[in-house]
C-alpha positions as CSV (number, residue, x, y, z in Angstrom):
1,X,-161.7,32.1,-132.1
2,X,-161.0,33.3,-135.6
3,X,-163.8,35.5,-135.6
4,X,-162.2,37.3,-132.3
5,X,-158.6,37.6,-133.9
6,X,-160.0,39.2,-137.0
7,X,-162.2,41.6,-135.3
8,X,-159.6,42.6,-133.3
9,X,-157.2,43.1,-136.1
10,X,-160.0,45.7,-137.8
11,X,-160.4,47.2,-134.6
12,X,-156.3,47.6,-134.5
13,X,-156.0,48.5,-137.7
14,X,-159.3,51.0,-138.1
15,X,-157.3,53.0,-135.1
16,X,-153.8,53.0,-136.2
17,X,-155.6,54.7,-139.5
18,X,-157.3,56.7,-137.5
19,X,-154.5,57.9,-135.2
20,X,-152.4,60.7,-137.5
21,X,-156.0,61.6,-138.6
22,X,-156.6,62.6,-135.4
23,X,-153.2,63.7,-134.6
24,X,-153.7,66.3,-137.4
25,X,-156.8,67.4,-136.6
26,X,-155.8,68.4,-133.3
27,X,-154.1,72.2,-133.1
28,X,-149.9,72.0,-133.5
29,X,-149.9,73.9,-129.9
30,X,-152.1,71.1,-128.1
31,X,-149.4,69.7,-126.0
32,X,-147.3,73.4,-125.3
33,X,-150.2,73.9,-122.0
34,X,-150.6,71.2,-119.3
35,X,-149.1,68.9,-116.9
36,X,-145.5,68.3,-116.7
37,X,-145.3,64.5,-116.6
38,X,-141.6,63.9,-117.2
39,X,-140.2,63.3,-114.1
40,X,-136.4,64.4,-114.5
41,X,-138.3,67.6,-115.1
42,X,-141.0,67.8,-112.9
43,X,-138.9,66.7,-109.6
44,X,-135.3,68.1,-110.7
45,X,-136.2,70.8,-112.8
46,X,-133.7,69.3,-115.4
47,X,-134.6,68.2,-118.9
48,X,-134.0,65.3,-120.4
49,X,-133.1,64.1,-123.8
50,X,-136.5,63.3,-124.5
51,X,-138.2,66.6,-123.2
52,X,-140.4,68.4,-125.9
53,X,-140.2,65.3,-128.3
54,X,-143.8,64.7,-127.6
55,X,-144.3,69.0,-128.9
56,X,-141.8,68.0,-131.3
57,X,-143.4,65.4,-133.3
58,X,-147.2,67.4,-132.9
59,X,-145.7,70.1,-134.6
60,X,-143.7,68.1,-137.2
61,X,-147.5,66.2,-138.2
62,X,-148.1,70.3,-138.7
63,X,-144.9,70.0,-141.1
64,X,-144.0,72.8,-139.1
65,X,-140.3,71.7,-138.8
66,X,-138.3,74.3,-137.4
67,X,-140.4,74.7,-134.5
68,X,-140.2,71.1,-134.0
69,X,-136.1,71.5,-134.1
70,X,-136.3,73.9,-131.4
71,X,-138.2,71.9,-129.5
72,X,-136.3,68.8,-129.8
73,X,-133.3,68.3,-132.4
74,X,-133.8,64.1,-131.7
75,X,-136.8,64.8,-134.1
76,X,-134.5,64.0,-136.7
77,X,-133.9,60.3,-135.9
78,X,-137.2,59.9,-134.2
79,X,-140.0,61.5,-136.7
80,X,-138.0,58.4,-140.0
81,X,-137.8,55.9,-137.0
82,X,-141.8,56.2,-136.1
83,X,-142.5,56.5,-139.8
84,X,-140.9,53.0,-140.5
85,X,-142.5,51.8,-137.3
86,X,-146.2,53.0,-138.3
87,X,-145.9,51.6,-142.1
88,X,-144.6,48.4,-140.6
89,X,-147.4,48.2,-137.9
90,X,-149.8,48.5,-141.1
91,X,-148.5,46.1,-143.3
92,X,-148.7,43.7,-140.2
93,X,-152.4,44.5,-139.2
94,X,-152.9,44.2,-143.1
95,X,-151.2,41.1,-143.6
96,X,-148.3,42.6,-146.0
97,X,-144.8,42.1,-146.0
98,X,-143.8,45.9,-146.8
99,X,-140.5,45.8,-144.4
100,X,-139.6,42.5,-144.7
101,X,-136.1,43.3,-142.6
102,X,-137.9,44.3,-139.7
103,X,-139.7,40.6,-139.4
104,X,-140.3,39.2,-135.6
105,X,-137.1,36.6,-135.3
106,X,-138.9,33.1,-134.2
């Protein structure tokens, strides 16, 4: 059994390191072509607050900000709040205690 939980914790962690790799490897306009999948916008033709956050944060892993701001001014909030979220995820997977306030309450 503690063979299975630490193989699956490299397997988490080796693809949480992999995932802005890959993120940046893939072009800042990836996401601009494609299915709609929101459905306020799909079925209503209205956008949500969300809408272009996806676009947003692509182009933002660019550091291409402004483009990201006119996609999406929620960036601002989101982009520090998935930062804390992914460094917290990785101390957790590594067995750290980086953002000790943000502890699972037992």
């Amino acid at each position: 059994m503690l063979l299975n939980r630490k193989a699956m914790n490299v397997l988490g962690l080796a693809i949480w390191l992999a995932l802005p790799v890959f993120l940046l490897i893939m072009p800042a306009d990836y996401f601009d072509q494609g299915l709609v999948i929101c459905p306020s916008k799909r079925f209503l033709n209205l956008e949500c607050p969300g809408c272009g956050l996806t676009r947003a944060v692509q182009y933002s892993i660019h550091f291409n900000f402004s483009e990201a701001w006119s996609l999406n001014r929620g960036i601002v909030l989101i982009l520090p709040l998935m930062l804390l979220l992914y460094i917290h995820v990785l101390g957790r997977l590594l067995n750290k205690k980086w953002l000790t306030w943000m502890k699972k309450s037992d």
